[in-house]
N, C-alpha and C positions, 0 to 999 in steps of 0.2 A: 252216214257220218263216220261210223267206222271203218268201210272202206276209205276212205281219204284219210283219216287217220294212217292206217295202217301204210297208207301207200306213202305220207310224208316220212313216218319211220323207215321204212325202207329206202325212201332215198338220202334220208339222211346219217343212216348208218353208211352208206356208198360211201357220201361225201366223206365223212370221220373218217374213215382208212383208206383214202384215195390214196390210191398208188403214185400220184404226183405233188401227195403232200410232197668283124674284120677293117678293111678301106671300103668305105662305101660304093658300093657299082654305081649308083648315081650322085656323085658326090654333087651339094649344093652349093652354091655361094655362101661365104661366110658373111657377107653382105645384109642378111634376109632375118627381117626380127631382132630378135635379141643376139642375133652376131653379125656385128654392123659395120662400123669401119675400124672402130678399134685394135680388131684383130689383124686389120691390114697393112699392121705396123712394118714397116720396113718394103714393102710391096713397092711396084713402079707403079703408079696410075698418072698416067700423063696428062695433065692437063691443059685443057686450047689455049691460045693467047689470050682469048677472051675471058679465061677463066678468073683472072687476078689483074686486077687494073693497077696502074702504077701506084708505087709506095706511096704513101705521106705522112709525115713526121708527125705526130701528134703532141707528143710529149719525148724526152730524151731519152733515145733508146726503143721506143715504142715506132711500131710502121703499123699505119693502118691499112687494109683490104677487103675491096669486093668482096660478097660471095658471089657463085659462078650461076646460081640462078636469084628468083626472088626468094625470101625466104615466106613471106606472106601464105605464100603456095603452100611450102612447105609444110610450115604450122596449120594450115588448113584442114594438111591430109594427117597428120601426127591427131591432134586436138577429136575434129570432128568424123575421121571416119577410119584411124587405125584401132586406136586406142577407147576403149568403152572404158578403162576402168584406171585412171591414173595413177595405182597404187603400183602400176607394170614399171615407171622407171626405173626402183630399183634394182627388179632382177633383170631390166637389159643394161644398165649401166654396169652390174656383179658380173652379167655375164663377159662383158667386152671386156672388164678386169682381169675375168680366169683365163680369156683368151689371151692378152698381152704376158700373163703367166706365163702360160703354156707354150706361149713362143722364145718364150727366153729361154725357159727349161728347152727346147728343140734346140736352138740355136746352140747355147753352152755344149751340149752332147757333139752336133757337126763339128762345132770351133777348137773342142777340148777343153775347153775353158772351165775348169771343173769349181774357180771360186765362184761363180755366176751360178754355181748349181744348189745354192744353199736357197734351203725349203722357200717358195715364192709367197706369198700371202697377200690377203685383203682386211686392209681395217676399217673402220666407218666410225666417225666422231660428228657432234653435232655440238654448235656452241650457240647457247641461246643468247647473251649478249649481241651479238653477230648477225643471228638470225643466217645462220649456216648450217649445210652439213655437209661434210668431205670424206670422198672415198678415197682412198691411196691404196694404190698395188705395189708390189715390188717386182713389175713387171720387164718388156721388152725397152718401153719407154718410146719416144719419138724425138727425130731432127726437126729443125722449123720447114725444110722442104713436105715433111708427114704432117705435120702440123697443118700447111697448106693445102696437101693433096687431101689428107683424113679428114679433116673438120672442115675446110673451106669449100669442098664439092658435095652440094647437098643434093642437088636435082640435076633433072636436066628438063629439054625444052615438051619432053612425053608426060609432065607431071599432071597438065592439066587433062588431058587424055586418060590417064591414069586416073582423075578421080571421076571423069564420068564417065567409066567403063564402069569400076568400082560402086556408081550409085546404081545401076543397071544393071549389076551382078553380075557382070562378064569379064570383071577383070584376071590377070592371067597373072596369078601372086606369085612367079617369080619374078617383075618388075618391080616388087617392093625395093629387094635384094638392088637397086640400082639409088635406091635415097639413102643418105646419112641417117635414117631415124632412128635407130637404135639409141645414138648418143644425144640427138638431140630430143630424144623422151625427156630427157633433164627438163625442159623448158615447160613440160607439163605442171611441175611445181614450181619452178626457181624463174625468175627475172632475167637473171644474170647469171652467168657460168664463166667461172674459171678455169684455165685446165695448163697445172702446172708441169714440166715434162721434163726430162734425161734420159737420151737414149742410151742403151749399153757401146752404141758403138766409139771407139776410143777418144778420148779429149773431146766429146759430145758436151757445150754447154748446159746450162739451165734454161727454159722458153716458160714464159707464159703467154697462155693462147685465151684473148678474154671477148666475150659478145653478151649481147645482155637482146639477142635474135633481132636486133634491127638489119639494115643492109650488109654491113659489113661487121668485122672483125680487127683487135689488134691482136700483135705477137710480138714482144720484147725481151732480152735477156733477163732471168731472173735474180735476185741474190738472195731471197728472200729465205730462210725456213731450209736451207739444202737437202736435197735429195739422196739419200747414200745410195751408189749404186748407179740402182736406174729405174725408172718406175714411173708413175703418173698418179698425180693428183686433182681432184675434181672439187672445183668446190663449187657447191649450187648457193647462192643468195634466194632463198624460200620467198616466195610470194606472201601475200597476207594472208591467202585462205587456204595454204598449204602450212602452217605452222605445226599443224598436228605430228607431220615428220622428225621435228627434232626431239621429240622422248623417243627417248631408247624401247622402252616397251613397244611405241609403233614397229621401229627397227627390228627389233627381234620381231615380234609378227609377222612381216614381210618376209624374212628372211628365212624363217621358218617357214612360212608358206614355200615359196618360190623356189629360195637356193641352200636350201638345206642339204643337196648332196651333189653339190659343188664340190670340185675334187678340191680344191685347195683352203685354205684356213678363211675363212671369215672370222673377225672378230668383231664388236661393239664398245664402242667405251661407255661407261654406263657405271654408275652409281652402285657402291656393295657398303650394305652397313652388318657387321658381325658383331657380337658379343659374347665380351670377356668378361674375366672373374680378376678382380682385383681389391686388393685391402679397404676394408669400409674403415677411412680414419675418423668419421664422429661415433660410430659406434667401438670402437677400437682404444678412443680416448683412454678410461679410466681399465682398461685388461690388467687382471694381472699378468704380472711376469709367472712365462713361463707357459702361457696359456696359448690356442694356437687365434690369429687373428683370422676378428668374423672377414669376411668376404661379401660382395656385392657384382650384380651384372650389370655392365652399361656397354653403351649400344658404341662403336668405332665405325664412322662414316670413311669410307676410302673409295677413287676411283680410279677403274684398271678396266684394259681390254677382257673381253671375258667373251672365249668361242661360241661359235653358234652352231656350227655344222657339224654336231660331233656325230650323227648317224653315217652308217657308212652303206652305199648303193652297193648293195649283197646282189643285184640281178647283173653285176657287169663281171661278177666272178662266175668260175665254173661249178657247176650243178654239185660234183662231185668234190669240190671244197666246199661245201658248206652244210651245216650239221643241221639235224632235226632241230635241234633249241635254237638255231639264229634264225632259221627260217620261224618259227613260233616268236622271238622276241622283234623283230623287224615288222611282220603282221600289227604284233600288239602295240609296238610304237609308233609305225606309219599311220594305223587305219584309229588311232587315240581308241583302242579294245584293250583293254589292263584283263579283262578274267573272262576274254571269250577266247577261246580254243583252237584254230583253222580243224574241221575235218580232211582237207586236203589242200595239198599246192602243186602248183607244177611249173617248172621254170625252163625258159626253154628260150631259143633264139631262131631268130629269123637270118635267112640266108639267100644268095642269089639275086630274085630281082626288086629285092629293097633289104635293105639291115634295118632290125631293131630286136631287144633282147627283154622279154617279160617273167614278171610270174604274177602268177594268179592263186587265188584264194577262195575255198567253198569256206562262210564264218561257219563256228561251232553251233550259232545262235542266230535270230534272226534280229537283224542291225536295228538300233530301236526307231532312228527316221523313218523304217520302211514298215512298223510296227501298225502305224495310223496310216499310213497310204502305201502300196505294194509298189506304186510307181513311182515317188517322190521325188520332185523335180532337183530337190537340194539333198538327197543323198548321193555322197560322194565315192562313187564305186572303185571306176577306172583312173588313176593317173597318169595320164602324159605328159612325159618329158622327152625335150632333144637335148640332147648330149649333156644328160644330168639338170637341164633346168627344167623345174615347172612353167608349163604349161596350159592346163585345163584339167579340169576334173568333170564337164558337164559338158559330153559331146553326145550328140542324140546317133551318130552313127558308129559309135569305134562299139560296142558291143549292142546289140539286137535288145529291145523291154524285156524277155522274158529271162534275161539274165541281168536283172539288174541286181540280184542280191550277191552276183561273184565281185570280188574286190581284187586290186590288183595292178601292179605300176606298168608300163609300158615303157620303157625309151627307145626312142627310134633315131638314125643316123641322114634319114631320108626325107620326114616331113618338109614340107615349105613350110619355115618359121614366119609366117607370117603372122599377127600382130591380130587379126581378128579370127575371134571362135566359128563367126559365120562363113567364113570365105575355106579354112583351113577345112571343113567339112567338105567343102568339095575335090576333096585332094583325094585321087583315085589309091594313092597309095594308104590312107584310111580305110576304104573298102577293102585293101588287100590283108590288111593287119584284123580286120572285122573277122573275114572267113577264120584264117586262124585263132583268132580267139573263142570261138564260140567253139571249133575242134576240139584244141584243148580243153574246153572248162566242158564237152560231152564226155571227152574221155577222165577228168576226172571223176562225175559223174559217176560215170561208169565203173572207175577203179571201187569207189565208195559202195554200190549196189554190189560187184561182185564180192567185196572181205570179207571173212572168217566171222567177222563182226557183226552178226545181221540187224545190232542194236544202232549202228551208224548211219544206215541207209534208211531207218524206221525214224532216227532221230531228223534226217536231212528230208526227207519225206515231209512230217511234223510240218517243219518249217518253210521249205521250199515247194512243195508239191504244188502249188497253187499257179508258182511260176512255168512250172514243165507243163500244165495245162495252158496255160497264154501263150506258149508254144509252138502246141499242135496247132493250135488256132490260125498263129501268125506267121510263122515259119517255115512257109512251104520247102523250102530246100532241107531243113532238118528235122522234119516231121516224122519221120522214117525211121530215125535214128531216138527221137524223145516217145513216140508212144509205146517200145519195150520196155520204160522206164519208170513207166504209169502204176499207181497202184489205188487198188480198190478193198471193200468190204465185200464179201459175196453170201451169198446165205448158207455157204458151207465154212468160210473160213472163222467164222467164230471172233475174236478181237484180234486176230491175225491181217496181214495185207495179203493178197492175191495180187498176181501179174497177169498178165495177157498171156504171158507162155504158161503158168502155171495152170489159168484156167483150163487151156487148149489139153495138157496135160491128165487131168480131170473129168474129162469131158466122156459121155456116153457113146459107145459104139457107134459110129454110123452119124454121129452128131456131126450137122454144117451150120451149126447155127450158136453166134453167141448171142444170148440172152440177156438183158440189162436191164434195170427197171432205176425211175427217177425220183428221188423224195426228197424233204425236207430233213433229213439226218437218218442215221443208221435204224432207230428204233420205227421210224415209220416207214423206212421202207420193208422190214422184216413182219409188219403188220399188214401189208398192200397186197388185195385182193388179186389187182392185176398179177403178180408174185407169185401167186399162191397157183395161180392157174398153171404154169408152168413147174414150180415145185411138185406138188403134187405127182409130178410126172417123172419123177427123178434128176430133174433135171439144174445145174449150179444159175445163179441170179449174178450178175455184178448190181452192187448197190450205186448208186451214183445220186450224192448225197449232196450238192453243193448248186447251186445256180449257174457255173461257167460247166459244170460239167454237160447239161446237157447243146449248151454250144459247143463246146471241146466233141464233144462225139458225131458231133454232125459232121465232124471234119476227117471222122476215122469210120465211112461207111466197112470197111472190111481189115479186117488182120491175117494175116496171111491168106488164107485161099476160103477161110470161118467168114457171112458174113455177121454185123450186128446187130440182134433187133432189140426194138424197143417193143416188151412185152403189154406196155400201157396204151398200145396203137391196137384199132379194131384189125380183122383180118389174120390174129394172128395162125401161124400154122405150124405143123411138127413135121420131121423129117421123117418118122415112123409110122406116118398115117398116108392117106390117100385126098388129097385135096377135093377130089371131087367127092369122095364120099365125106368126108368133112364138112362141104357145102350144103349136098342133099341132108344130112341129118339136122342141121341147124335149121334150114327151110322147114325140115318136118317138126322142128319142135318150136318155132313161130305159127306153126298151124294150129296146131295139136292146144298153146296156149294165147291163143290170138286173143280170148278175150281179156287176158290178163293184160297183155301189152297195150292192147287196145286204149283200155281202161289209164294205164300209166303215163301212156304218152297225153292223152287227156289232161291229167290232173299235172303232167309236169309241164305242161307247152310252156315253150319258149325258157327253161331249162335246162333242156339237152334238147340235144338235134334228133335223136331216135331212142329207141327201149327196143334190143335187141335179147330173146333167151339162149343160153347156151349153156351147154353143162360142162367148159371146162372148170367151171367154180367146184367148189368141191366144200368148205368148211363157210363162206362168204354166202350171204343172201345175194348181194349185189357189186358193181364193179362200176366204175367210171371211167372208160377211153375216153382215148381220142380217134379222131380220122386219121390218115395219113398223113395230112399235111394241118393237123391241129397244135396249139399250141400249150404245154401240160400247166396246170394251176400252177405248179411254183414258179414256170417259169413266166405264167400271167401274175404272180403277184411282185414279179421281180422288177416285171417291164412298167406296171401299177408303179410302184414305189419310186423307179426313175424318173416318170412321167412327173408323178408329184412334184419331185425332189426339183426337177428342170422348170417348174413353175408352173407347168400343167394342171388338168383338172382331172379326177379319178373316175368323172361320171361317165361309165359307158363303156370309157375307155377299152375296156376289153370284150366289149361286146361279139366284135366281128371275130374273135380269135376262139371265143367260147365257144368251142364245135364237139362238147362231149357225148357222147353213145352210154347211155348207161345199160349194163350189160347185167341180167334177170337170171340167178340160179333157179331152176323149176321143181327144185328138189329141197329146198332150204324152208323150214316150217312158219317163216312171213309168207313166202311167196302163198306155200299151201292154203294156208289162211285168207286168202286173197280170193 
């Protein structure tokens, strides 16, 4: 009895300290997305005879017209397979504004025309009475001929082609770029659309262009409300179940989202209630004279345009105009971080064979959506934008998972603006903008590891290390470049981090071997008999403390010309000994205590796979491998816990992978005892 006694304590001492506890070069149609026909103000687009069937008088002064295809179609492709998220009209209608801007401003400069050059702007007013809300630019404006060629040519005869390409995934998004959709997004809320017009060009009347998306369209002189100038006005008639649009609070939130760094003025009209201090006359009644009178607050309701876009897109200036604090207050605004820090940014622009101009951001802190899940489908990293408008925020290829904690704008001159998240992902010029990002945000990285500061890289560590492991894992092309970057505990560095160079650095004469052992945190691995056998021998440990670590190293068999072992694998050997005579002695001290193991494997069957003696132990009665190709306890209580978690069942589960050796010091006073 007291042998099996003795023998369960010994194996259960193993277990307790097991070692496994510019002009764009491809310039796009302005057509595509959110820059649709509006922008085409003053353009020739000719249209067939078929395009406009004859007039007909409707009302006096009013002509009604065809459109040039069905519109059925249209709304088809708009409703059911551009648009996922109907709150997009406003920033394609904002954007088609900033463009009829930005052509007058062009035009005025050609023409000289320097009164046309006073500042352009966007306002947006909503009247609930009405069940309206209207956009007005002080733009290019349009003739009734733009009026017809702009709004009246929505499609053409490839429309239906286009949407079953499009359910098939083949379609070829810049055939968007050939439908009116941009402007007719309106019809995603509104019934009816107004769109009242003056162009700049001279003794240009007033038009109104009205469709409420049946067949056709009218366009009449207007007199209504005058236009000063030249400009366009939109006014949508809100559906029923779009009313949500006319408070301003939605407004501003849209706009905030989408076109907040829209180069020209957006405004809201929108409700402001302030309060003043004014004489309280019932308490005031009986004062004496001379005395000063009491005062009271009351609240003054008034209503005035009030801007929206006052942040200003600091990545389309140069690097070297802009200061450390705006790059810190642009972070804290953009990314809503009030008292997180950036450890690094870098701002930089794309050239050649596609333009876009970014910066990037390592947080000070780790973002708190990414706090409860590393990968969070709803934290918002990267921003994309073309030419100042939002975009997306949630594109699974403009940067690689292991950098989901970098944040950071992008605007590019080149994307297909096209209208869905899913099709825009197959735009190769995404994968070109991918490689460079991930560049950059190595080489920040890198700036961060190299400073003076060695508290900054320990701090970004802290927080992000976990990521630069998901890395090595997934990343085959910058693997190379992330495992210099890695850091570890090792049983020399004390509460310090060691690197891969620093270990190598460290290393004993004649040493080809780096050493690693895998546990469930620092203290048990500094306990691990497996450890102990190679300590002993002078020699440095990397601790490797977390559960993706020992997947992460299975991806990094070697570092530079060093390879890695795992000291918790049977077999292990030293560069200073003789393998064979390594063999022969362990054979001789399997002999010499046969009846001990004998004895052990007995009372452990089924257990461990063997009871092997050897004297690299040194302080350790006993030890626990693995085989070669075994898999270590934490990383079977890891795959346990999965199993569970995924609805599985725990029994057994790990049966086949349990392939432990437990390894017998012959010199330790259990064993003797034995």
């Amino acid at each position: 009895m007291k042998l099996y006694q003795a023998a369960a304590a010994l194996f259960a001492s193993a277990v307790a300290v097991s070692a496994f506890t510019a002009p764009s070069k491809m310039p796009i149609s302005r057509n595509m997305g959110t820059r649709t026909f509006v922008p085409k103000f003053g353009t020739s687009l000719a249209m067939s005879d078929s395009a406009v069937v004859d007039a007909e008088t409707v009302e006096e002064g009013a002509e009604t017209f065809e459109f040039q295809a069905e519109v059925g179609r249209v709304m088809d492709i708009i409703i059911n397979s551009l648009y996922s998220n109907r709150d997009v009209f406003l920033r394609e209608l904002v954007s088609n504004a900033a463009d009829a801007c930005d052509k007058k401003r062009f035009l005025s400069l050609t023409d000289g025309d320097t009164a046309a050059l006073a500042n352009p702007e966007i306002k947006i007013k909503s009247d609930k009475d009405a069940m309206t809300v209207t956009i007005e630019d002080t733009g290019v404006g349009m003739t009734k001929s733009e009026l017809q060629n702009n709004l009246g040519r929505i499609a053409q005869s490839g429309t239906k082609k286009f949407m079953e390409a499009l359910g098939e995934g083949k379609a070829d998004v810049n055939l968007i770029g050939q439908f009116g959709v941009g402007f007719y997004s309106a019809y995603l809320v509104a019934d009816k659309v107004e769109v009242v017009t003056k162009s700049m060009q001279a003794d240009s009347p007033q038009y109104k262009w009205t469709s409420d998306a049946s067949s056709s369209y009218t366009i009449s002189e207007d007199n209504s409300d005058p236009i000063e100038g030249s400009g366009t006005r939109l006014i949508l008639h809100l559906k029923d179940d779009a009313l949500e649009y006319m408070e301003s609070a939605k407004l501003e939130e849209l706009l905030q989202h989408y076109s907040e760094f829209v180069e020209f003025p957006i405004s809201v009209w929108k409700e402001k209630t302030e309060y003043k201090q004014v004489p309280d006359e019932e308490a005031n009644k009986d004062l004496p004279e001379g005395e000063e009178p009491k005062m009271k607050t009351v609240p003054e309701t008034s209503e005035d345009y009030e801007l929206m876009n006052t942040n200003k897109p600091i990545w389309l200036r140069t690097p070297n105009e802009v200061t450390e604090e705006e790059y810190k207050d642009f972070y804290q605004s953009a990314f809503r971080a009030t008292y997180d820090e950036p450890l690094a940014h870098t701002h930089f622009s794309l050239e050649g064979q596609i333009e876009c101009k970014s910066i990037l951001y390592i947080p000070g802190m780790l973002p708190f959506e990414l706090s409860k899940d590393m990968f969070d489908e709803d934290a918002k990293n990267i921003r994309l934008y073309v030419k100042r408008v939002f975009i997306n925020d949630k594109f699974d290829d403009i940067v690689p998972r292991w950098l989901k904690f970098v944040r950071g704008v992008v605007d590019s001159q080149d994307l297909p603006l096209n209208v869905s998240r899913e099709i825009l992902q197959k735009s190769k010029v995404l994968s070109i903008i991918n490689k460079r990002l991930v560049r950059k945000s190595l080489d920040m990285i890198k700036d961060i590891e190299s400073d003076e500061d060695e508290s900054k890289y320990i701090m970004f560590w802290n927080n992000f290390g976990k990521y630069l492991k998901v890395g090595v894992i997934e990343d085959r092309r910058n693997k190379d470049d992330i495992v210099p970057l890695l850091r570890f505990f090792t049983s020399s560095s004390g509460e310090e981090y060691a690197s891969l160079d620093q270990y190598i650095e460290n290393m004993k004469e004649n040493q080809k071997q780096i050493f690693y052992v895998t546990a469930d945190g620092k203290e048990k691995a500094q306990m691990s008999p497996a450890a102990e056998k190679v300590r002993s021998r002078g020699y440095e440990v990397l601790y490797l403390t977390e559960p993706i670590d020992e997947i992460m190293i299975e991806n990094v068999p070697d570092y530079k010309e060093f390879k890695l072992v795992d000291v918790s694998k049977e077999g292990l050997s030293f560069d200073d000994e003789d393998k064979e005579e390594r063999k022969k002695k362990e054979e001789e001290l399997n002999v010499d205590h046969k009846a001990v193991k004998d004895f052990l494997e007995g009372a452990l069957a089924g257990k461990v796979q063997k009871v092997q003696i050897t004297d690299l132990l040194s302080d350790s009665p006993a030890a626990l491998v693995q085989s070669a190709y075994g898999m270590s306890p934490t990383m079977q209580r890891y795959m346990k816990a999965q199993n569970v978690a995924a609805g599985g069942s725990d029994d057994g589960m790990m049966g086949s992978f349990n392939q432990a050796v437990l390894e017998v010091n012959p010199t330790h006073p259990i064993v003797l005892d034995l």
